[in-house]
KELOTI-347773 format. One line per field, with one value per residue (C-alpha): x, z, y. Coordinates in steps of 0.5 Angstrom, whole numbers, plus 500, padded with zeros to 3 digits. Each point is the difference from the previous one (the first is absolute). Example, Ala and Ser with C-alpha at 12.3 -4.5 7.8 and 13.67 -1.06 7.14 Angstrom:
<pts>
x = [525 502]
z = [516 498]
y = [491 507]
</pts>
This chain:
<pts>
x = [500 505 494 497 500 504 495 500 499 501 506 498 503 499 494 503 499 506 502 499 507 503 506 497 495 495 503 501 507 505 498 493 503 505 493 497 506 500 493 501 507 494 495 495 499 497 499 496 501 495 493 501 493 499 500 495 495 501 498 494 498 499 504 497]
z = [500 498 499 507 503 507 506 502 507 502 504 507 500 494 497 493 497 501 497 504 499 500 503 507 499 504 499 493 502 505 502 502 505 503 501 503 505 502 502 504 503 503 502 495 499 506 502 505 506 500 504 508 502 505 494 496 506 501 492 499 507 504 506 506]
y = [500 505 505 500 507 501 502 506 504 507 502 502 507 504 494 500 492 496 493 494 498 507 501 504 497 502 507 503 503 500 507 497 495 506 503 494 498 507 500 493 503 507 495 503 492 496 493 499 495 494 501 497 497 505 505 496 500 508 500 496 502 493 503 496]
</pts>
């Protein structure tokens, strides 16, 4: 299948299309990653800690 057409998704940064197998992939360039690593370096980007189970009753409201 030499004429199947590579997927494409959007770089995360700047949302230009990006190749599924491109070299930065998911980014469209290097200057895009930079940006991306900066935001992780200045906590911009969060991960959460999983929920407790005395977290989880707080929410839905079944404290007893």
């Amino acid at each position: 299948m030499s004429g199947a057409k590579t997927p494409l998704i959007k770089c995360p940064i700047c949302k230009k299309d990006v190749p599924f197998d491109g070299p930065n992939m998911p980014f469209c360039s290097d200057r895009c990653r930079i940006i991306d690593l900066g935001n992780w370096a200045s906590e911009k980007y969060v991960i959460s800690s999983p929920a407790t189970d005395g977290e989880l009753e707080k929410e839905s409201g079944e404290i007893e």
